[in-house]
C-alpha positions as CSV (number, residue, x, y, z in Angstrom):
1,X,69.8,42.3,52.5
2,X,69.2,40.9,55.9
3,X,68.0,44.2,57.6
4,X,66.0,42.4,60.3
5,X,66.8,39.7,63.0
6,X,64.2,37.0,64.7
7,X,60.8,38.2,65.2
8,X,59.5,37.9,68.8
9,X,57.1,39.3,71.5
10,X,56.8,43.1,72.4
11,X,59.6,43.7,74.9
12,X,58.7,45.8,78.7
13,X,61.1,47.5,81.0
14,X,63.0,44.4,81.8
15,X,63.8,43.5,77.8
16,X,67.0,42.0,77.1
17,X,68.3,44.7,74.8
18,X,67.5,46.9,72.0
19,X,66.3,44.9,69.1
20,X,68.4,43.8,65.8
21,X,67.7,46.2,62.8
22,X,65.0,46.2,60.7
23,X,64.2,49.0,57.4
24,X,63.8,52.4,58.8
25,X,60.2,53.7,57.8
26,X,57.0,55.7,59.1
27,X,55.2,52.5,58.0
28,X,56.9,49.6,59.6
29,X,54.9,48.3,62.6
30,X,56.5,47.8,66.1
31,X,58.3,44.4,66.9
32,X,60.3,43.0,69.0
33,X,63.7,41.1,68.5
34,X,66.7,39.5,70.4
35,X,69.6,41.8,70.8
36,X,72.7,41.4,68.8
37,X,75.8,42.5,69.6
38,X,77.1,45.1,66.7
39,X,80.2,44.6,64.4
40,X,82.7,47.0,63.0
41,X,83.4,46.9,59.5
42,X,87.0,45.5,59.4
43,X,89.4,47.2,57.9
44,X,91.1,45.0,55.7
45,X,89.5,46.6,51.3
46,X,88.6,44.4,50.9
47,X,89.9,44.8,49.9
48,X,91.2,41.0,48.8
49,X,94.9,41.6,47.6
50,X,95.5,40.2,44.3
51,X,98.9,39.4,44.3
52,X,100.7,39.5,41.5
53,X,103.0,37.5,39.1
54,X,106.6,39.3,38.3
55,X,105.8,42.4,37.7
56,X,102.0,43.7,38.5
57,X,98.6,43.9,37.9
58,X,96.9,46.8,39.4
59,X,95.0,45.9,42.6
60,X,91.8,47.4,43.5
61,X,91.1,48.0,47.0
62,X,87.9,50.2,47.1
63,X,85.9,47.6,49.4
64,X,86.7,43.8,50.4
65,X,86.7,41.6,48.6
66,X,86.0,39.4,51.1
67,X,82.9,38.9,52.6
68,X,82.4,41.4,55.2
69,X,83.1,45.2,54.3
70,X,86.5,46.2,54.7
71,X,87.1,49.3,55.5
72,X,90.5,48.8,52.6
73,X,92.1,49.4,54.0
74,X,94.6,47.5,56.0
75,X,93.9,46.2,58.4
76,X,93.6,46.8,62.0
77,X,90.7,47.8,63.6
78,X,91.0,51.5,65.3
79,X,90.4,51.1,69.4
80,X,87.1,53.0,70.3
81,X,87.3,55.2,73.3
82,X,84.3,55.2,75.1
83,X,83.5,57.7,77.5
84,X,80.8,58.1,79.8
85,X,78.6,60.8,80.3
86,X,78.1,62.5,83.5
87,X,76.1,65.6,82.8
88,X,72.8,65.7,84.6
89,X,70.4,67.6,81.8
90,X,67.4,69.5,83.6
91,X,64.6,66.5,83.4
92,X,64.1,64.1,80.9
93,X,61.2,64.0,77.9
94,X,59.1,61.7,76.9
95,X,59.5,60.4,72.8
96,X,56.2,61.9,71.0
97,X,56.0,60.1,67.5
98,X,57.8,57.7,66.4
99,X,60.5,59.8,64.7
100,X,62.8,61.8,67.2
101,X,62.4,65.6,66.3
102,X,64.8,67.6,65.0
103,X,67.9,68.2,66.3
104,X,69.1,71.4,66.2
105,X,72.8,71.1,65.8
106,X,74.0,72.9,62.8
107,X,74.8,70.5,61.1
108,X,72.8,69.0,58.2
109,X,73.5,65.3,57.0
110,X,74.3,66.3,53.4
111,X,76.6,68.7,54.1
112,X,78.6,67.2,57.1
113,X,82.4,67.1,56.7
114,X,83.2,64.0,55.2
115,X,86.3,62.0,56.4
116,X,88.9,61.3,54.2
117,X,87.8,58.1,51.6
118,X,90.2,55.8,53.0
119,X,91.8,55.2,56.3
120,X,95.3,54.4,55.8
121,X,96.2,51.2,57.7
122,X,99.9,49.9,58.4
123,X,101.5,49.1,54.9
124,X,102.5,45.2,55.2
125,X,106.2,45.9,55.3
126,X,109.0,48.3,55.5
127,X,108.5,52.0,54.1
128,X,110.6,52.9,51.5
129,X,109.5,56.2,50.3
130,X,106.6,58.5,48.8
131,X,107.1,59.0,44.8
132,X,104.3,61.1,44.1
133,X,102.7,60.8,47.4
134,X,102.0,57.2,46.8
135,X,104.0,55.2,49.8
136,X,105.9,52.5,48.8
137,X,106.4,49.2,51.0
138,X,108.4,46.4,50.5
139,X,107.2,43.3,51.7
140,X,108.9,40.3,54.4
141,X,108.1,38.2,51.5
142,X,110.6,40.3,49.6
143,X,114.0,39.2,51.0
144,X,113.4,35.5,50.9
145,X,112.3,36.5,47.3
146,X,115.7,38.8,46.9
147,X,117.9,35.4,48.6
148,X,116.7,33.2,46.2
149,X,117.5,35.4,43.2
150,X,120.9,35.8,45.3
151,X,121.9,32.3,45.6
152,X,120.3,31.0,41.9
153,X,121.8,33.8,39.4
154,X,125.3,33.5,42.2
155,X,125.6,29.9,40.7
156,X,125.1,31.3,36.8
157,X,127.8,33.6,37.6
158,X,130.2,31.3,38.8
159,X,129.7,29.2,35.4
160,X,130.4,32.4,33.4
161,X,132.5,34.2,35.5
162,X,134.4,32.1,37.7
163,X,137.7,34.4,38.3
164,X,134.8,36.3,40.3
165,X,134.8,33.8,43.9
166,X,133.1,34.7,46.1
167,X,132.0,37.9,45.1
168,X,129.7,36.8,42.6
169,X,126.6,36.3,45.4
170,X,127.5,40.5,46.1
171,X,126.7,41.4,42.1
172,X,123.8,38.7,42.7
173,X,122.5,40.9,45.2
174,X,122.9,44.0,43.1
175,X,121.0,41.9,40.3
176,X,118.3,41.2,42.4
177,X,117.8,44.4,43.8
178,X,118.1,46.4,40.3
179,X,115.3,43.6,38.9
180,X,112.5,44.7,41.8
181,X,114.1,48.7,40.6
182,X,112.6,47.6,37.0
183,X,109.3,46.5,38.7
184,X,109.1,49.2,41.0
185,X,109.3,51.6,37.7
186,X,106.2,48.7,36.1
187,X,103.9,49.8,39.5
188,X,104.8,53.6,38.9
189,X,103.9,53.3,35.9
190,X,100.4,52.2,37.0
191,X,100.3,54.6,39.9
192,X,101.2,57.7,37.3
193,X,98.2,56.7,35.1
194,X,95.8,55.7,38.1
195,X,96.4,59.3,39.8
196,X,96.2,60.8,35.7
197,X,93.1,59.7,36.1
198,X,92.1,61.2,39.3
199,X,91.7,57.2,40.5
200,X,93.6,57.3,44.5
201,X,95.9,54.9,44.5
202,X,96.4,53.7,48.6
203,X,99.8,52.1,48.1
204,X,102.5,50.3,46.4
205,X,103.7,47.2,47.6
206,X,106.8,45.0,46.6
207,X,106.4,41.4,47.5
208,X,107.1,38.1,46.4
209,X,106.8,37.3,43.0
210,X,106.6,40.8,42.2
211,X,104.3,44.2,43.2
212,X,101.3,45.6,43.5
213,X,99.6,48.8,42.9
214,X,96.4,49.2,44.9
215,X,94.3,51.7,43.5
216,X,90.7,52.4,45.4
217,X,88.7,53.1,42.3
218,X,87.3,51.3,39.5
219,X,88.3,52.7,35.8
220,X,85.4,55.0,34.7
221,X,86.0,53.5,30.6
222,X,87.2,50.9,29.5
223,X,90.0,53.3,27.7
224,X,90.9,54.2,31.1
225,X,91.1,50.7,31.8
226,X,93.1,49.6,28.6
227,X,95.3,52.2,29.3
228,X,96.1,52.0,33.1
229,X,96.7,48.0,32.2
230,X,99.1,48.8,29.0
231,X,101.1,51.2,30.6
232,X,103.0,49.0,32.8
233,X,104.1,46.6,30.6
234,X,104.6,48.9,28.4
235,X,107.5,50.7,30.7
236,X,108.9,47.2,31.1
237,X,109.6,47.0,27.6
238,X,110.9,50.2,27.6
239,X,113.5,49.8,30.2
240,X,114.3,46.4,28.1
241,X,115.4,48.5,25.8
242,X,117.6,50.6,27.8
243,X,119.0,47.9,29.3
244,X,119.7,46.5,25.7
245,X,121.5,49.7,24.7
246,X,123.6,49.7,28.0
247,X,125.0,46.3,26.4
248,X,126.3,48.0,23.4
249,X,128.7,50.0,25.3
250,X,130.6,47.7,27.4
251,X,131.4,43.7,26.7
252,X,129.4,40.9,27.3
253,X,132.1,38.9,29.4
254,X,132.0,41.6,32.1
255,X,130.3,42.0,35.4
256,X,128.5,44.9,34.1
257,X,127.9,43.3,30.4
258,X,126.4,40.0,32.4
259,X,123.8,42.3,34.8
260,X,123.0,44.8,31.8
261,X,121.5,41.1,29.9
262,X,120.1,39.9,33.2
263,X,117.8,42.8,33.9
264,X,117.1,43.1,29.8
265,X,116.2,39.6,30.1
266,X,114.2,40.0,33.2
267,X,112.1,42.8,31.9
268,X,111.2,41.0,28.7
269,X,109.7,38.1,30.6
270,X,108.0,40.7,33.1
271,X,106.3,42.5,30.2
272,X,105.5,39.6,28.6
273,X,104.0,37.5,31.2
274,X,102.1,40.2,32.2
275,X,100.8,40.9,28.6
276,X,98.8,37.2,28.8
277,X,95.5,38.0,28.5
278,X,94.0,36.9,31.7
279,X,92.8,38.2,35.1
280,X,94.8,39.1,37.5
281,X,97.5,39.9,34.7
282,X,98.1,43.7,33.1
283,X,96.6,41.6,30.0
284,X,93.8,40.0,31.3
285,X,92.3,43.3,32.2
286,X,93.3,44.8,28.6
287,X,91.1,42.0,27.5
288,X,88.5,42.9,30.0
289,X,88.5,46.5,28.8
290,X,87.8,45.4,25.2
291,X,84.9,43.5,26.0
292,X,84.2,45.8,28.0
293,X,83.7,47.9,25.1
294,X,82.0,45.8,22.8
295,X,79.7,44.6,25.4
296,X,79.0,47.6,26.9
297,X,79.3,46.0,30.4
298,X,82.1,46.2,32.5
299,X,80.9,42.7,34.3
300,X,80.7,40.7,30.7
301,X,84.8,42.1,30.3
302,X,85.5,40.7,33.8
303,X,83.8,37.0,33.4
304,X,85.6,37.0,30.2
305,X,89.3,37.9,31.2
306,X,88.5,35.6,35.0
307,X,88.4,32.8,32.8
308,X,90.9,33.1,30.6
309,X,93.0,33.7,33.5
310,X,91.7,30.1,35.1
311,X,93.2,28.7,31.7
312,X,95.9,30.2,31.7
313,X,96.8,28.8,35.4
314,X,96.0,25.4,34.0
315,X,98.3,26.4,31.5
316,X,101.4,27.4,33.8
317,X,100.5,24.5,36.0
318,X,100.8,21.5,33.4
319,X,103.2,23.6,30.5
320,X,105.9,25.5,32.4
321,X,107.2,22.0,33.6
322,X,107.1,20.4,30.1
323,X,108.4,23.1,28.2
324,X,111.5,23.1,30.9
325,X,112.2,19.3,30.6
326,X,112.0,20.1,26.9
327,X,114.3,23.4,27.0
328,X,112.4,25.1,24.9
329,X,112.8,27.9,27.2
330,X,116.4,28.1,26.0
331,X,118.1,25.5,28.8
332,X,119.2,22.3,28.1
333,X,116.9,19.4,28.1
334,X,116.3,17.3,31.2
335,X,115.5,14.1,32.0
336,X,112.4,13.4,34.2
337,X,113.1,13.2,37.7
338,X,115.5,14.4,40.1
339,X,115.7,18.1,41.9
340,X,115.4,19.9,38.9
341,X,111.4,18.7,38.4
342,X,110.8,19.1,41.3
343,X,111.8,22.9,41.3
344,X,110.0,23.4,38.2
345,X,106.8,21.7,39.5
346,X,106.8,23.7,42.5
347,X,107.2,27.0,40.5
348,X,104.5,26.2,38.5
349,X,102.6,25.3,40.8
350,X,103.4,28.8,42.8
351,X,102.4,30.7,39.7
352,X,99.5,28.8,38.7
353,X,98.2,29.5,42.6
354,X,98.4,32.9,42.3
355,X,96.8,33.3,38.8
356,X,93.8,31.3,39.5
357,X,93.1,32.9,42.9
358,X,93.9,36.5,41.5
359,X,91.1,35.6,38.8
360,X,88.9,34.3,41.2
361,X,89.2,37.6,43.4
362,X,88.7,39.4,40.0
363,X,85.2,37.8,40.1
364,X,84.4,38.3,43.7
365,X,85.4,41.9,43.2
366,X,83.6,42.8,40.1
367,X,80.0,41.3,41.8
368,X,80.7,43.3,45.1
369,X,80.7,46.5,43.0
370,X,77.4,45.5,41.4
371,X,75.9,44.5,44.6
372,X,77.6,47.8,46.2
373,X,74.7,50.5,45.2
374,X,72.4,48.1,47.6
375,X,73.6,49.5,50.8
376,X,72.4,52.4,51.2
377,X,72.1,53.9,54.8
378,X,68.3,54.8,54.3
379,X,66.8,51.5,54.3
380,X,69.3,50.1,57.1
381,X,69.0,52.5,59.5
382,X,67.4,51.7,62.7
383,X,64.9,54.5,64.1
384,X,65.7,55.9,67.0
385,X,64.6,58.1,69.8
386,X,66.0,60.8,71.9
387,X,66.8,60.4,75.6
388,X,68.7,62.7,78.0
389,X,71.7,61.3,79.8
390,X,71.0,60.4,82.9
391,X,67.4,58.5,82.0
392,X,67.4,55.1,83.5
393,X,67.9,52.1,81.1
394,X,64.5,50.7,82.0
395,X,62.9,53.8,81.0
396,X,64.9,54.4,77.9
397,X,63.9,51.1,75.9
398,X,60.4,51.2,77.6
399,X,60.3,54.4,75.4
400,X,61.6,53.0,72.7
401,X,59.8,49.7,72.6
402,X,56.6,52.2,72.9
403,X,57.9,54.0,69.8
404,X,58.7,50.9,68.0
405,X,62.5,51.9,67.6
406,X,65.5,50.3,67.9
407,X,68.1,52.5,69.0
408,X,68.5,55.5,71.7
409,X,70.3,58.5,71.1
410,X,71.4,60.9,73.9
411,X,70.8,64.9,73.6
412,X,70.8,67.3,75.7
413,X,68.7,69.8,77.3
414,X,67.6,71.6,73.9
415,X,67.6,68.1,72.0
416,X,70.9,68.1,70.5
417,X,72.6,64.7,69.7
418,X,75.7,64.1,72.0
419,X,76.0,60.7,72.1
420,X,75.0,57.0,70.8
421,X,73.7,54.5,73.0
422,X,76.1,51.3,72.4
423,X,73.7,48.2,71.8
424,X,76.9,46.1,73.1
425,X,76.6,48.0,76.7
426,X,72.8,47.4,77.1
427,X,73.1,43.6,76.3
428,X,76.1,43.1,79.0
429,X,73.5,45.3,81.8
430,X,71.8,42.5,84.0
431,X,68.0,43.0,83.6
432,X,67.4,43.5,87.3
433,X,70.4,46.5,87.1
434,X,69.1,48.6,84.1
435,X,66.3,50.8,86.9
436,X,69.7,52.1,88.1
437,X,71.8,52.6,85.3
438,X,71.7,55.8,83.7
439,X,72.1,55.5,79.8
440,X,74.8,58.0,79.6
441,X,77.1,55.8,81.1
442,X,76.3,53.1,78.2
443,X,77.0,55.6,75.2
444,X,79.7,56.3,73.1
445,X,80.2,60.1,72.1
446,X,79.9,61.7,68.7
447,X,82.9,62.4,66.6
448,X,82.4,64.2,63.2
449,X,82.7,60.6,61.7
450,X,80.0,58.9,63.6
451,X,77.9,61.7,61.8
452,X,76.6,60.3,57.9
453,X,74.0,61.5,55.8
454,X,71.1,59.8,54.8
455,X,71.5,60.0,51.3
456,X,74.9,57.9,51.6
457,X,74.9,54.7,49.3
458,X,77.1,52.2,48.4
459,X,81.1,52.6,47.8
460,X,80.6,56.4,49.5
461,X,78.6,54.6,52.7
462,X,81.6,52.2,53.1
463,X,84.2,54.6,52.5
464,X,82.5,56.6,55.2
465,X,82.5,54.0,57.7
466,X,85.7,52.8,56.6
467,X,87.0,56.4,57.5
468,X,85.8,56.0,61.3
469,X,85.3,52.6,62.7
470,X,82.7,52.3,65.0
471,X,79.3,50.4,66.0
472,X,77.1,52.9,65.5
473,X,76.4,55.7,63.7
474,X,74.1,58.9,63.8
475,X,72.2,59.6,60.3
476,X,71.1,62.8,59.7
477,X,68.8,64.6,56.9
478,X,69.9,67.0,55.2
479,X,67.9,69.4,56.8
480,X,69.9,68.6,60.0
481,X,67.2,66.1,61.9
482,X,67.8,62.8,63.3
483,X,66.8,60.1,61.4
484,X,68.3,57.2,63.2
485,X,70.9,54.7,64.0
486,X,72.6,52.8,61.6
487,X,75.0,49.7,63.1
488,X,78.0,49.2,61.8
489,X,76.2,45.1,62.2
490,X,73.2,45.6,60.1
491,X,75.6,47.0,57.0
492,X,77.6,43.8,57.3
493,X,74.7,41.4,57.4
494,X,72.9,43.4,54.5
495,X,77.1,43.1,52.6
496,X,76.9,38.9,53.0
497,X,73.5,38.9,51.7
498,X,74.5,40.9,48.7
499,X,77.4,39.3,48.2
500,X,75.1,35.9,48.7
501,X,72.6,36.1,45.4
502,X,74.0,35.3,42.2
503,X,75.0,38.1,39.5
């Protein structure tokens, strides 16, 4: 992890800034290092969408999958309010170790309220509803989706209904939205078992191509896993079925006989291309639960199913095409050439896209959760020392360049912690300004989410900062007592170095 910026000379009253971060420790000696000017974690886990092929895969969103943390979820950045102090505490005290003393707020860092796992961010479309809590969006990408499947099963119509005009691009419409009904049941299907398993699922999204469920944990078995995969395809079969029985009772040369086929046939080909046993598909992560299980390691199951899925891309890419030309997907055969290859090429070519990328974010995801027990707030947090509000800048980092810390925190009069010190407000100070700037003015105040524990550690540390977007944070023991400052800038640098070093 990079947990330390450039090395340099011990900085005076007239220093540039705090220093970058280095591992927080009684042992580490003093140093001195350019500023840098903190990041937030962005918030959108990471999560890397995996979007799907008709009909689903279930997408993880617990961190990026990018990589910088992603704070899932989606993906604006919340706008800080910073507010200066103006109190004037009764005289100002000097730092006496190297580790601030405790602060007597009330409120230990273990057992500080945490915020809720996952910010919601705006949900990438229009809202359709809340089945079981889970919102449900559908996606721009949708209606050119839903126009296409308009205009193409229209022109079927027309061919075998033709007394129908004009009003065969209405029961096209009906057809198309009925079809993303049957996937919209596949995702449910997903979210019931995800939430089954006590796994939050953020959203459900309908989209081109098909939906997505993203769910913000990783399957604690591979049964879990297996099942959670299955289940979807499984309902598509199911309302194949139905669908099939709905023929039985009216005739096939009707509107309703015509539809009843078109979403039977619709839902075979969703369960069945999603049964293909690669990453991103429902399949590929069936096959990454049995491997799973035989291996014993979830990451062997993931490799395993990525791959196939890259095949399987190849596949699409080069087959779909041939076996068109061919008909042996039930059309008639074709000759080379002309619009018709064209079409076909460019479908495959869509699918193939998605399948390889969703197997490559498959990858990328599966090594940031073995990289994510890493970060843990102890070893990046920056030590700190206390300072009262209206202590001049000059005297606040000569204080902390004495105590070889590398952030300020401002109490009050009986030491506790009101506010953080942004390290982006001392940097923009001119040097020969900082005598007569009080660091009150430069810090941001404390909310109950810029409050973390020390003990905080992977998925639960970025989930926290996720939760409350900011640059800085106070850690705290669990006793109550300052430890430091972590920056929201020293997690990301330590998440692209993970991320960095091979599996």
């Amino acid at each position: 992890m990079d947990e330390s910026g450039e090395n340099g000379g011990p900085q005076s009253d007239g220093a540039e800034g705090l220093r970058p971060a280095e591992p927080h420790g009684p042992h580490h000696a003093p140093g001195s290092q350019e500023p840098t000017r903190p990041v937030e974690p962005s918030t959108d886990d990471n999560r890397t969408s995996l979007t799907k092929t008709p009909g689903t895969e279930t997408q993880r969103t617990e961190t990026q999958r990018t990589e910088t943390p992603r704070t899932e979820t989606p993906r604006t950045e919340t706008p800080r309010t910073e507010t200066q102090r103006t109190e004037a505490p009764a005289g100002e005290r000097p730092a006496e170790d190297r580790r601030p003393r405790a602060a007597r707020s009330g409120r230990p860092g273990k057992g500080t309220p945490v915020p809720p796992k996952a910010q919601k961010g705006p949900g990438g479309g229009l809202l359709m509803g809340k089945p079981f809590g889970v919102p449900v969006y559908v996606a721009p990408s949708w209606f050119l989706v839903a126009a296409l499947i308009t205009w193409v099963f229209g022109n079927q119509l027309d061919r075998v209904l033709p007394e129908l005009g004009g009003a065969r691009y209405l029961v096209s419409l009906f057809f198309a939205v009925a079809f993303y009904a049957s996937v919209l049941v596949h995702e449910l299907a997903h979210t019931v078992a995800a939430l089954r398993f006590k796994l939050p699922v953020r959203r459900i999204q309908l989209q081109f191509f098909g939906g997505v469920s993203e769910i913000e944990k990783e399957s604690e078995t591979p049964g879990r896993e297996f099942v959670l995969a299955f289940v979807g395809p499984l309902l598509s079969l199911v309302l194949a079925g139905v669908f099939y029985a709905g023929m039985q009772a009216v005739d096939a040369g009707t509107v309703p006989g015509v539809l009843l086929a078109g979403l039977m046939i619709s839902n075979l080909i969703v369960a069945a291309f999603n049964l293909l046993p690669g990453l991103p598909l429902d399949g590929g992560r069936m096959l990454r639960a049995v491997v799973w299980k035989i291996t014993g390691k979830p990451m062997s199951g993931t490799v395993a199913a990525a791959w196939v899925g890259r095949a399987l891309a190849i596949s699409v890419l080069i087959g779909l095409p041939l076996l068109n030309q061919s008909g042996a997907l039930g059309g008639e055969a074709q000759d080379i050439g002309g619009m018709d290859t064209v079409t076909d090429a460019l479908l495959a070519a869509i699918l193939a896209a998605i399948i390889w990328t969703g197997a490559g974010n498959s990858l990328r995801m599966a090594r940031l959760r073995e990289h994510l027990p890493e970060l843990r707030a102890r070893t990046l947090t920056r030590r700190a020392v206390p300072v009262e509000s209206e202590t001049p800048l000059s005297e606040a980092l000569r204080r902390a360049n004495d105590a070889g810390a590398r952030a300020l925190v401002v109490v009050d009069t009986d030491g506790d912690p009101m506010a953080l010190v942004r390290e982006a407000a001392i940097v923009s100070v001119p040097q020969h300004r900082r005598p007569w700037v009080g660091v009150g003015g430069l810090a941001q105040d404390l909310t109950e989410g810029m409050r973390i524990s020390a003990e905080l550690a992977g998925e639960e540390l970025l989930d926290t900062l996720r939760a409350t977007p900011a640059t800085e944070y106070l850690v705290v023991e669990e006793s109550g007592e300052i430890y430091g400052v972590l920056s929201a800038a020293d997690v990301e640098r330590a998440f692209v170095k993970a991320m960095a070093r091979p599996t």
